[in-house]
DRENTORKOL-3810 file (N, C-alpha, C; in nm, 4 decimals):
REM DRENTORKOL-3810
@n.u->0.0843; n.v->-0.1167; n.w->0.0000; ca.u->0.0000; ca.v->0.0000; ca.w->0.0000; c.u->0.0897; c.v->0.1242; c.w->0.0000
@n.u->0.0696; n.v->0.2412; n.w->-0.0885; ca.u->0.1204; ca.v->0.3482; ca.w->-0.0451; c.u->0.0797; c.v->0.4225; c.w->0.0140
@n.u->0.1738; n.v->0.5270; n.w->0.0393; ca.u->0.1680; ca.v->0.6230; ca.w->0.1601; c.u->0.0301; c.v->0.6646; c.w->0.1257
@n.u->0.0448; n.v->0.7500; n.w->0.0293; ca.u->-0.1120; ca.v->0.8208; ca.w->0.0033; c.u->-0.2123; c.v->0.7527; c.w->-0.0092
@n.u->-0.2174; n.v->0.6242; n.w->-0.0429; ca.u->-0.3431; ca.v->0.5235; ca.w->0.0072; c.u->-0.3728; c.v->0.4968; c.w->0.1456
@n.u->-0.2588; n.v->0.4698; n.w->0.2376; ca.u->-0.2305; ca.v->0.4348; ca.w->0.4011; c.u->-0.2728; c.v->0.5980; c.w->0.4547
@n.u->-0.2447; n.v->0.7013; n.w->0.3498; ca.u->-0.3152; ca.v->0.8363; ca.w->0.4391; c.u->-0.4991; c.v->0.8383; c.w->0.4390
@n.u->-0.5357; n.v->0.7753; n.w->0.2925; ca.u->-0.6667; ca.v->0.7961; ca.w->0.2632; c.u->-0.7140; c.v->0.7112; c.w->0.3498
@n.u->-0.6528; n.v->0.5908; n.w->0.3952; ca.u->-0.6857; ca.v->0.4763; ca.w->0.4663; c.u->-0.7438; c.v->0.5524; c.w->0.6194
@n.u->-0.6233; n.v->0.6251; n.w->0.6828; ca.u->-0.6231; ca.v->0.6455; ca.w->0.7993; c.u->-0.7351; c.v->0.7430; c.w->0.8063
@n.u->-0.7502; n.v->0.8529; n.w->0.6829; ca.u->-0.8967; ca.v->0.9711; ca.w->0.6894; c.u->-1.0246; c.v->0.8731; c.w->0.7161
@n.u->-1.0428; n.v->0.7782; n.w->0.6454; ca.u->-1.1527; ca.v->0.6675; ca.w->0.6481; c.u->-1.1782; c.v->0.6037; c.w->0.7769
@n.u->-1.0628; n.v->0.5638; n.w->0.8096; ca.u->-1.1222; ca.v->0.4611; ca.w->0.9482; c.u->-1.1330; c.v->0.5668; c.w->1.1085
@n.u->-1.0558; n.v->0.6618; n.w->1.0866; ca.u->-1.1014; ca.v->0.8059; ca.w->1.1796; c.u->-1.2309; c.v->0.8784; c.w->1.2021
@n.u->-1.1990; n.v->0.9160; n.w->1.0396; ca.u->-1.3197; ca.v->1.0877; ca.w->1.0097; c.u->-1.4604; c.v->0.9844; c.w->1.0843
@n.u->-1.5072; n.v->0.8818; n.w->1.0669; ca.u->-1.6762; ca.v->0.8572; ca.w->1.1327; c.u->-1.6711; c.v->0.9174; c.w->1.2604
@n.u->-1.5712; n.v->0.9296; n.w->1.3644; ca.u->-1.5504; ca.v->0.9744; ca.w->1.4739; c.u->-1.6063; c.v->1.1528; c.w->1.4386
@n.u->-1.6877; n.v->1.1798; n.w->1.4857; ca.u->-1.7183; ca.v->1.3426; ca.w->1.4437; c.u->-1.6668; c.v->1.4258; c.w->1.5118
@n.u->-1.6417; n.v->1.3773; n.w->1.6776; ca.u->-1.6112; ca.v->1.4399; ca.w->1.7506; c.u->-1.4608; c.v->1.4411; c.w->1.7698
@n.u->-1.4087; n.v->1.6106; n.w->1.7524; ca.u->-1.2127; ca.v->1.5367; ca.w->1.7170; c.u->-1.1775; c.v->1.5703; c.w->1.8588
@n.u->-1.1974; n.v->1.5313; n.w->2.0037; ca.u->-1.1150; ca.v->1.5153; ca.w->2.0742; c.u->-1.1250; c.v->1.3591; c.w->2.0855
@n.u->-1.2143; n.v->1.3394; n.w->2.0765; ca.u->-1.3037; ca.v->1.1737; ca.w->2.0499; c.u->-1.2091; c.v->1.0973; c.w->1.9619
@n.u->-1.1947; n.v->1.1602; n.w->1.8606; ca.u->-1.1421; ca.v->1.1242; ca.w->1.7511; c.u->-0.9797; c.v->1.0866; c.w->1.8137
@n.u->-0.9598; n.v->1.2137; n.w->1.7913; ca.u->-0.8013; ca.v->1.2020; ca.w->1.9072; c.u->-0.7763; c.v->1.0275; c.w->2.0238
@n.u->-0.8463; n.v->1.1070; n.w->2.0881; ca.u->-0.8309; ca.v->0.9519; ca.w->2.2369; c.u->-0.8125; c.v->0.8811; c.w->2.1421
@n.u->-0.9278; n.v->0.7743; n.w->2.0368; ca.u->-0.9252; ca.v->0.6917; ca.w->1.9539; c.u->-0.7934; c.v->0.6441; c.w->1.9073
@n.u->-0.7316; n.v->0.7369; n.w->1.9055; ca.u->-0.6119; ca.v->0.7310; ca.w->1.7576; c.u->-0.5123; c.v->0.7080; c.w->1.8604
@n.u->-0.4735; n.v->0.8050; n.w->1.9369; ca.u->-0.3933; ca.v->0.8193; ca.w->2.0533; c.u->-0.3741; c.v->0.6648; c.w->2.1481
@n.u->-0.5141; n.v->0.6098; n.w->2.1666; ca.u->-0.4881; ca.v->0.4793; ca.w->2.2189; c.u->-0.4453; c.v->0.3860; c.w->2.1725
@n.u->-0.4880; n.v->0.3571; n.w->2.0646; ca.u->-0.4878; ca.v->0.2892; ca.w->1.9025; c.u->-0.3673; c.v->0.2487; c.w->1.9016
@n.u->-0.2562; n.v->0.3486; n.w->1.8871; ca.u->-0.1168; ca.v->0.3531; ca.w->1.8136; c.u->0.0039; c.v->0.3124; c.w->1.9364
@n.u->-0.0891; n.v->0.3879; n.w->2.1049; ca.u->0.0041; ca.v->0.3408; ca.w->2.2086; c.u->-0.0127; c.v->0.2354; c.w->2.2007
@n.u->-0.0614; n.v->0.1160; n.w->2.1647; ca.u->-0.0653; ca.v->-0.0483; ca.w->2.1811; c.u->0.0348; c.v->-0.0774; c.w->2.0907
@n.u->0.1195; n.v->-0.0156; n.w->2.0160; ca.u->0.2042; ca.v->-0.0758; ca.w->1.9054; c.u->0.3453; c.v->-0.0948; c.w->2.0031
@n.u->0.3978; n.v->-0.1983; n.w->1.9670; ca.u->0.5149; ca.v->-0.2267; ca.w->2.0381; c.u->0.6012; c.v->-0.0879; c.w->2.0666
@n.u->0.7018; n.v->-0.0868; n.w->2.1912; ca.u->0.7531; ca.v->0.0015; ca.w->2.2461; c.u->0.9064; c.v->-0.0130; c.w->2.1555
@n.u->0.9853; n.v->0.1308; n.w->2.1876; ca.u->1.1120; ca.v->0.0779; ca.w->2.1414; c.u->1.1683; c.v->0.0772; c.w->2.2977
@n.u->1.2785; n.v->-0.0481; n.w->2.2058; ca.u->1.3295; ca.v->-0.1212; ca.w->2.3080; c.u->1.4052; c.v->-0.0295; c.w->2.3880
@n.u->1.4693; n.v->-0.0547; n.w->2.5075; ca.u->1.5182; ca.v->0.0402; ca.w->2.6082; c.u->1.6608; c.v->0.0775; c.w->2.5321
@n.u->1.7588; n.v->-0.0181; n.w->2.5122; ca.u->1.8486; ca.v->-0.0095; ca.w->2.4326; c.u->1.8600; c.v->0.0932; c.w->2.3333
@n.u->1.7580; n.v->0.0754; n.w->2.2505; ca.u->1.7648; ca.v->0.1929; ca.w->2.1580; c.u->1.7130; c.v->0.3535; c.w->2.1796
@n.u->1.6950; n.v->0.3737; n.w->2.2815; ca.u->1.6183; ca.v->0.4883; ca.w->2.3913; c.u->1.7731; c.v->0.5833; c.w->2.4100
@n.u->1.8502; n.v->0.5604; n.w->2.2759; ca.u->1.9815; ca.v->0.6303; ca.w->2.2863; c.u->1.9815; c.v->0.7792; c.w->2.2497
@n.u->2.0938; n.v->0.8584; n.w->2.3389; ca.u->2.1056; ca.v->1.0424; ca.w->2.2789; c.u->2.0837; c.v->1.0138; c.w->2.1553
@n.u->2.1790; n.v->0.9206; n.w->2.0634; ca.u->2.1444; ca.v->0.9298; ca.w->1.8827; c.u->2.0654; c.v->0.9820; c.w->1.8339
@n.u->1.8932; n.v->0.8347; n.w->1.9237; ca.u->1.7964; ca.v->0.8656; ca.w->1.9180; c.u->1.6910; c.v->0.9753; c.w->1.9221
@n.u->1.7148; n.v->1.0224; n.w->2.0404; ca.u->1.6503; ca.v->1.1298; ca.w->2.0907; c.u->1.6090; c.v->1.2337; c.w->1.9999
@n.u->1.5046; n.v->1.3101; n.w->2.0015; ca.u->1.4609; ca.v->1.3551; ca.w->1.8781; c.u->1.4879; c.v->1.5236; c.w->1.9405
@n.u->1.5664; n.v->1.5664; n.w->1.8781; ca.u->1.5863; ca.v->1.6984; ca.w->1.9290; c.u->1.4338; c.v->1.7932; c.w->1.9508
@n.u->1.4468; n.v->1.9269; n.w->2.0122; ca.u->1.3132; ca.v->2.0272; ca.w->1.9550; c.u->1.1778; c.v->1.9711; c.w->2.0204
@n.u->1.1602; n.v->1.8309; n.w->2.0919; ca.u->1.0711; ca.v->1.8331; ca.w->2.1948; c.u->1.0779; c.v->1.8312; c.w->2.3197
@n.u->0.9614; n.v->1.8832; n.w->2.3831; ca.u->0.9691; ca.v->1.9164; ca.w->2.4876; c.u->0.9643; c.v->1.8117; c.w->2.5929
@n.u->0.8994; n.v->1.7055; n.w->2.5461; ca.u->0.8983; ca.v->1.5457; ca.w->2.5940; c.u->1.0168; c.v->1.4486; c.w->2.5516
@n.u->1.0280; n.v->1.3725; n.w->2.6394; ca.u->1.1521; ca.v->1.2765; ca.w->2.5602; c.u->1.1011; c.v->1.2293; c.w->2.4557
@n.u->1.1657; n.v->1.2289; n.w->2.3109; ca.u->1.1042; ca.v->1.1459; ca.w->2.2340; c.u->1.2253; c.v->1.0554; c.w->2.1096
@n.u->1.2252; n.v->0.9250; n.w->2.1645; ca.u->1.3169; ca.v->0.8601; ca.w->2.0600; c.u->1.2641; c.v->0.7576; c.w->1.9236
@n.u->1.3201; n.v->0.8645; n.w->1.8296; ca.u->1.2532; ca.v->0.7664; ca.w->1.7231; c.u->1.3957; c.v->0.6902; c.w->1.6227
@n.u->1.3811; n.v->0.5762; n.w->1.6261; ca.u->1.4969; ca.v->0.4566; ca.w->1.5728; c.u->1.4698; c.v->0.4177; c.w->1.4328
@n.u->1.5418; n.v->0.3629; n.w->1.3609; ca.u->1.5088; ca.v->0.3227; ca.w->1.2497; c.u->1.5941; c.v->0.2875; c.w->1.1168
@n.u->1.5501; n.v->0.1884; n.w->1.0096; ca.u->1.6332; ca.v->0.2083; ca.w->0.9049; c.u->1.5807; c.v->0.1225; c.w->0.7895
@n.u->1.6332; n.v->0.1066; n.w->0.7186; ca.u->1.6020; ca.v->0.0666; ca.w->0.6022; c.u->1.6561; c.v->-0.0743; c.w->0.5386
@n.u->1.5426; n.v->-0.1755; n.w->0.5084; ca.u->1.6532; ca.v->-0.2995; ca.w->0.4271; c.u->1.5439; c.v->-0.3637; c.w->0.3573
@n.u->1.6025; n.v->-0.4520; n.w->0.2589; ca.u->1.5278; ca.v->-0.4772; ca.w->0.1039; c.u->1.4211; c.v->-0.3514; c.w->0.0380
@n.u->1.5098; n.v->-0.2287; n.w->0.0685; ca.u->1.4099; ca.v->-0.1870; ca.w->0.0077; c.u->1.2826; c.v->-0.0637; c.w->0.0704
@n.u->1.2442; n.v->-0.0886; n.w->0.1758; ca.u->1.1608; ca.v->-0.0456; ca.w->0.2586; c.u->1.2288; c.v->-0.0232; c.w->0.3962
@n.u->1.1308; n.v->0.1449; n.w->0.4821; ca.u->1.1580; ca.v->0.1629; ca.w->0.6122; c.u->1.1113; c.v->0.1128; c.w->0.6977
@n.u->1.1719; n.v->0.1151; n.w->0.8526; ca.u->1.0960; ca.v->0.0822; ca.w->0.9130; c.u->1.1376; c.v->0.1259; c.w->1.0268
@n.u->1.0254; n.v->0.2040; n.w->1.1088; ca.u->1.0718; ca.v->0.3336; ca.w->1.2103; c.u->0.9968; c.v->0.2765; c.w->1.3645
@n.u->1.0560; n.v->0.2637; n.w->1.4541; ca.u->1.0084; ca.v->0.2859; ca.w->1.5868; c.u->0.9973; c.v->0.3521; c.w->1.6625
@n.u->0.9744; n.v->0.4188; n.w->1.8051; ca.u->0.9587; ca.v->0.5088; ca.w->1.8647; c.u->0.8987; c.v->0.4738; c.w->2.0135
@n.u->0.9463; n.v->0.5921; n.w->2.1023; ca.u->0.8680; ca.v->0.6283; ca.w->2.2565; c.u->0.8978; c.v->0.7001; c.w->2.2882
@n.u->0.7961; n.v->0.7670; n.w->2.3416; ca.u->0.7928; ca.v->0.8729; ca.w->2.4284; c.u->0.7576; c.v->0.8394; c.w->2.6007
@n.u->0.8140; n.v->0.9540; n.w->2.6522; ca.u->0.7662; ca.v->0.9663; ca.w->2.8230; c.u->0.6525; c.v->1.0417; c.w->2.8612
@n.u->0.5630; n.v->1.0456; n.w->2.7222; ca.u->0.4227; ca.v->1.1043; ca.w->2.7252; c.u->0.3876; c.v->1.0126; c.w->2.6375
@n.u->0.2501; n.v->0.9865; n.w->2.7415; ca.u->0.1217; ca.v->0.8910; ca.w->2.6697; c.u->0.0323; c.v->0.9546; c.w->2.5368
@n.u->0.0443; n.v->1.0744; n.w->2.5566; ca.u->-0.0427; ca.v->1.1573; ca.w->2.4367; c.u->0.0487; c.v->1.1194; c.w->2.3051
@n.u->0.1843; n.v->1.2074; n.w->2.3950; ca.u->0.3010; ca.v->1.2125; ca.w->2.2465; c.u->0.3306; c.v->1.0098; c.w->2.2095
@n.u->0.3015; n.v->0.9273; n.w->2.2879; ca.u->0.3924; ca.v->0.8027; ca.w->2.2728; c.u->0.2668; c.v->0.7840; c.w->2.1484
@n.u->0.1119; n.v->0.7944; n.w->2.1469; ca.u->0.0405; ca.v->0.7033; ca.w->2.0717; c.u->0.0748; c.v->0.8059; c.w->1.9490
@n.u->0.0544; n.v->0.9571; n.w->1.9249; ca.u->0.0944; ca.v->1.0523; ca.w->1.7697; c.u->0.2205; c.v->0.9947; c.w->1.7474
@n.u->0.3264; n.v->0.9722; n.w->1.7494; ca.u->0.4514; ca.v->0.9729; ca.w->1.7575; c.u->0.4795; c.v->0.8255; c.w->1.6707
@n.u->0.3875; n.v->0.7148; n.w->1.7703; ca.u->0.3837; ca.v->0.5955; ca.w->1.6761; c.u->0.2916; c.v->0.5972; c.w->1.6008
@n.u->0.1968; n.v->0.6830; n.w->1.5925; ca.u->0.1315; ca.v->0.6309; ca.w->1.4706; c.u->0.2139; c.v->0.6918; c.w->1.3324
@n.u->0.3450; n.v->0.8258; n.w->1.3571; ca.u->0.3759; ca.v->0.8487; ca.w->1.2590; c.u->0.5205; c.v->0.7420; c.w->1.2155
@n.u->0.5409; n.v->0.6775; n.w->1.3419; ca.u->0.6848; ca.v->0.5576; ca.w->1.2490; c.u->0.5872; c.v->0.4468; c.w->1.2224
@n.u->0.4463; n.v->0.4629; n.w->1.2352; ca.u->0.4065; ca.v->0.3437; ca.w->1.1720; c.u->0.3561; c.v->0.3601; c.w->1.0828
@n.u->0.2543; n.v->0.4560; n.w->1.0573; ca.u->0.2376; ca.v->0.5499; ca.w->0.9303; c.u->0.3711; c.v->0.5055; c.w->0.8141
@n.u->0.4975; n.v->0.5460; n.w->0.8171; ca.u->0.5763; ca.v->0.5500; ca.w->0.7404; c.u->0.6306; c.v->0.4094; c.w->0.7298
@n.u->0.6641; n.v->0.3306; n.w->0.8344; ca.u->0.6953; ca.v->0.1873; ca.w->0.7973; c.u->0.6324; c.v->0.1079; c.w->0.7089
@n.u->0.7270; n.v->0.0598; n.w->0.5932; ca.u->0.7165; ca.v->-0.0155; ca.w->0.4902; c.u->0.6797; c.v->0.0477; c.w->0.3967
@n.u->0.7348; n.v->0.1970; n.w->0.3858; ca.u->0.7837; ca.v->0.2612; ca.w->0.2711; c.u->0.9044; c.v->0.2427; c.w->0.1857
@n.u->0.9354; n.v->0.3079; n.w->0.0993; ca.u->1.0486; ca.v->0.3286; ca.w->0.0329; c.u->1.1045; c.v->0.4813; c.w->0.1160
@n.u->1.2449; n.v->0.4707; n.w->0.0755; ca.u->1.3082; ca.v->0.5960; ca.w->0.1398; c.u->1.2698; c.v->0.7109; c.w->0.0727
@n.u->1.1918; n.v->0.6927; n.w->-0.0473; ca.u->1.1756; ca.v->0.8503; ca.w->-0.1470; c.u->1.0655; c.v->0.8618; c.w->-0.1190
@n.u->0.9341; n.v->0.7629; n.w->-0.0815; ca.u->0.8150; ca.v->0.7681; ca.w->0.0150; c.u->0.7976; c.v->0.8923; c.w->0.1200
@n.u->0.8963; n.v->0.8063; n.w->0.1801; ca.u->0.9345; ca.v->0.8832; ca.w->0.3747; c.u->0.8948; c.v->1.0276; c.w->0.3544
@n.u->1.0423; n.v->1.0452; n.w->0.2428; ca.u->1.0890; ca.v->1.1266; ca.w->0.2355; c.u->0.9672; c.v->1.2735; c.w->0.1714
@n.u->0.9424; n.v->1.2359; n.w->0.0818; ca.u->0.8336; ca.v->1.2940; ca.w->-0.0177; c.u->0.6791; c.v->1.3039; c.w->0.0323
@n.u->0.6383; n.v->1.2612; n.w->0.0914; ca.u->0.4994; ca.v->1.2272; ca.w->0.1687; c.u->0.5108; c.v->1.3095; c.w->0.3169
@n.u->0.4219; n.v->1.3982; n.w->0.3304; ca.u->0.3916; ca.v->1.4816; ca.w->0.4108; c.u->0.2610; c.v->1.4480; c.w->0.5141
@n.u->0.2804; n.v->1.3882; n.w->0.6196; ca.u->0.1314; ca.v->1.3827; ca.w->0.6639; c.u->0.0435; c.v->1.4410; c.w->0.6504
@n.u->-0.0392; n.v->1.4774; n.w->0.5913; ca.u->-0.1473; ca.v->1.5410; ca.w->0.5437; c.u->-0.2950; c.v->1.4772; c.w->0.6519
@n.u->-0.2727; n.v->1.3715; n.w->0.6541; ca.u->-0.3676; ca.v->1.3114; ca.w->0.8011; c.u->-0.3912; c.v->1.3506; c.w->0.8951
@n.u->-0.2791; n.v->1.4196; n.w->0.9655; ca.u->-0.2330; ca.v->1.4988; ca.w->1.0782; c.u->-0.3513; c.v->1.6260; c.w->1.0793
@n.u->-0.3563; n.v->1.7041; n.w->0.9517; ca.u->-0.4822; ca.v->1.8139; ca.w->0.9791; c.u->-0.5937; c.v->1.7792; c.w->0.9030
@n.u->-0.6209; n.v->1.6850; n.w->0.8512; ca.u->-0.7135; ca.v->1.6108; ca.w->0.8054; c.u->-0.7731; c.v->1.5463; c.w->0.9213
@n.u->-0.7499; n.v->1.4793; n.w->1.0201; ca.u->-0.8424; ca.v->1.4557; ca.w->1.1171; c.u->-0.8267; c.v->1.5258; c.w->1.2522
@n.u->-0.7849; n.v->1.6459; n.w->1.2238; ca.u->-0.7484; ca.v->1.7868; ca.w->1.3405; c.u->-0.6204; c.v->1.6884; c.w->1.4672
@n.u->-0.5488; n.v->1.6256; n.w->1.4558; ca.u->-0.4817; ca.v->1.5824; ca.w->1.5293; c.u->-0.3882; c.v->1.6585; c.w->1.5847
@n.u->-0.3375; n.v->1.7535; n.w->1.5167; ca.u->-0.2923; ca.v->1.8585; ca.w->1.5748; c.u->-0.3515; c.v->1.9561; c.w->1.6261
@n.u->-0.4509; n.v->2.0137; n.w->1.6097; ca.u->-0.5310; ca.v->2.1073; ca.w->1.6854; c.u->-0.5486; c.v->2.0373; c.w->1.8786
@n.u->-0.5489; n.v->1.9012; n.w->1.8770; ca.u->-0.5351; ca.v->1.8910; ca.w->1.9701; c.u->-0.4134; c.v->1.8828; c.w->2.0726
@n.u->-0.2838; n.v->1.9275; n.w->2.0339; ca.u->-0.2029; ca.v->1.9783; ca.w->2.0635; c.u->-0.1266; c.v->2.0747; c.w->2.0901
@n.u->-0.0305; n.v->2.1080; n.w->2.1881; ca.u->-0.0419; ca.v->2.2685; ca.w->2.2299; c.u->0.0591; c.v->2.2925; c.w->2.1252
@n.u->0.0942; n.v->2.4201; n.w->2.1378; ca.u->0.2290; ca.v->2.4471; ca.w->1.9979; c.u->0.3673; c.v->2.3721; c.w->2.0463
@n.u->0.3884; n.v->2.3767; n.w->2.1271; ca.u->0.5174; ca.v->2.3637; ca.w->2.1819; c.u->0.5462; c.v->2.1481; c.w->2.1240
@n.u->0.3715; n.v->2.1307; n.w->2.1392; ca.u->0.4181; ca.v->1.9854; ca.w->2.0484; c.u->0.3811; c.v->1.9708; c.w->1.9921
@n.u->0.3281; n.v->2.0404; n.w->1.8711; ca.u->0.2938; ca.v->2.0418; ca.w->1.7380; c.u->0.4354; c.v->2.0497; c.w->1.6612
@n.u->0.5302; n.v->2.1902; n.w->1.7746; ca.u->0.6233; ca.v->2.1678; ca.w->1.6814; c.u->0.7398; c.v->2.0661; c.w->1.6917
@n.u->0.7173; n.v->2.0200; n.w->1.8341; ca.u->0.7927; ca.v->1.8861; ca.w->1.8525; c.u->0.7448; c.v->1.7381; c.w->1.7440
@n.u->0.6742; n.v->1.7734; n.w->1.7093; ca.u->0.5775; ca.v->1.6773; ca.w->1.6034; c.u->0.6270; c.v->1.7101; c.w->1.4796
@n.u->0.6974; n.v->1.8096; n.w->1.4394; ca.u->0.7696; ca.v->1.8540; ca.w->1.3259; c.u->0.8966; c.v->1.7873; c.w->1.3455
@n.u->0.9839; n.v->1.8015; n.w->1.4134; ca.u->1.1013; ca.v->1.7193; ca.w->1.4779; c.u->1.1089; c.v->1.6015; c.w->1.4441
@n.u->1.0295; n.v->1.4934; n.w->1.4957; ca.u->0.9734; ca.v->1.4042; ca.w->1.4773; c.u->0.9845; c.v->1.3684; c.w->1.3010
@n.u->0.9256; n.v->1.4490; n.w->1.2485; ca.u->0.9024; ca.v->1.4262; ca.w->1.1214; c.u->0.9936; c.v->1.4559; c.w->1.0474
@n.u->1.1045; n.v->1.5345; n.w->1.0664; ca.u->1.2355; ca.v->1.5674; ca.w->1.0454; c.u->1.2632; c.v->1.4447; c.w->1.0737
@n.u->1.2813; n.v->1.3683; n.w->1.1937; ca.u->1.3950; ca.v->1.2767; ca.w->1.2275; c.u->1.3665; c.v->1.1367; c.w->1.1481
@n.u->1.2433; n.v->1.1149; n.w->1.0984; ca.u->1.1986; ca.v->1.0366; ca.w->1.0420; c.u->1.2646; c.v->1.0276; c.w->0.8594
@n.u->1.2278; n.v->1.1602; n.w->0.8278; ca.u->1.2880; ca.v->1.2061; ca.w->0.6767; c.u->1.4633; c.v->1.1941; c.w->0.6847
@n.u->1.4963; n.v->1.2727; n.w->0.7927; ca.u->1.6594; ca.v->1.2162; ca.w->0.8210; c.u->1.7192; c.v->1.0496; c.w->0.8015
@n.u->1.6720; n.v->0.9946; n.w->0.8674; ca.u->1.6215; ca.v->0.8605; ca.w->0.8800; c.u->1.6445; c.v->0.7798; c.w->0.7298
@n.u->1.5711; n.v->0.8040; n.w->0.6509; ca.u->1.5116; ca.v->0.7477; ca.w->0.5065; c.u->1.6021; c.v->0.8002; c.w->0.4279
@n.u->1.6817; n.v->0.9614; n.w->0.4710; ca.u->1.7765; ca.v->0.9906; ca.w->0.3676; c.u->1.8837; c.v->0.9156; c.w->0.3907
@n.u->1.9193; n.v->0.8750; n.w->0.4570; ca.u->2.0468; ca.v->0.8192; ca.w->0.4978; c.u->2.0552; c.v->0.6893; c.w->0.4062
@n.u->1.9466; n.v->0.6256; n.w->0.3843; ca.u->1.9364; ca.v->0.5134; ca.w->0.3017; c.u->1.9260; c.v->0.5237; c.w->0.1452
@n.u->1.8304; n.v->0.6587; n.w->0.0937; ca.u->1.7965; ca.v->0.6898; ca.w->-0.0581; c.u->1.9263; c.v->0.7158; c.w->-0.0961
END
């Protein structure tokens, strides 16, 4: 599936939720059930500069396709955070790279965030595109 199908995917199985803090919890819980990264990899490397929460996102590339993990020491930021290395896992690196979450204000997911981690959520998405270049 590509990205922009896996985005249309994610508008679909959300948007019925009308209510977007509703919507939010949903998503937010959803994505914290995805495996943790391991403690090991919870390295400075990791660490995603520019947030205000700890946030380590890991990752790399082989046959072909990415594949990104992540945690945070916030439950809000741990479930956004994975849904965006999971979002992007089992892309190509010109995918990653080229594909903009557009989901993110498509189902107001950021509106429910204060600025300070909206723009830590940019970071994030930097470290992710960093990530994928290293491999393209």
């Amino acid at each position: 599936m590509t990205l922009p199908e896996k985005q249309a995917r994610l508008i679909e199985d959300y948007s019925f939720i009308e209510n977007p803090l509703e919507r939010f919890s949903a998503i937010v819980e959803h994505y914290r059930k995805l495996p943790p990264l391991l403690a090991a990899e919870q390295t400075e490397e990791n660490l995603v500069r520019g947030c205000v929460s700890q946030v380590w996102v890991a990752g790399g590339c082989e046959n072909g396709t990415c594949q990104f993990r992540s945690e945070a020491d916030s439950s809000i930021l741990q479930g956004v955070v994975r849904l965006l290395t999971d979002f992007y896992s089992g892309a190509t690196p010109q995918e990653v790279i080229d594909c903009e979450p557009e989901f993110l204000e498509a189902l107001r997911i950021a509106d429910q965030l204060s600025p300070t981690r909206r723009n830590g959520l940019r970071h994030v998405r930097q470290r992710i595109s960093e990530l994928a270049r290293t491999h393209n």
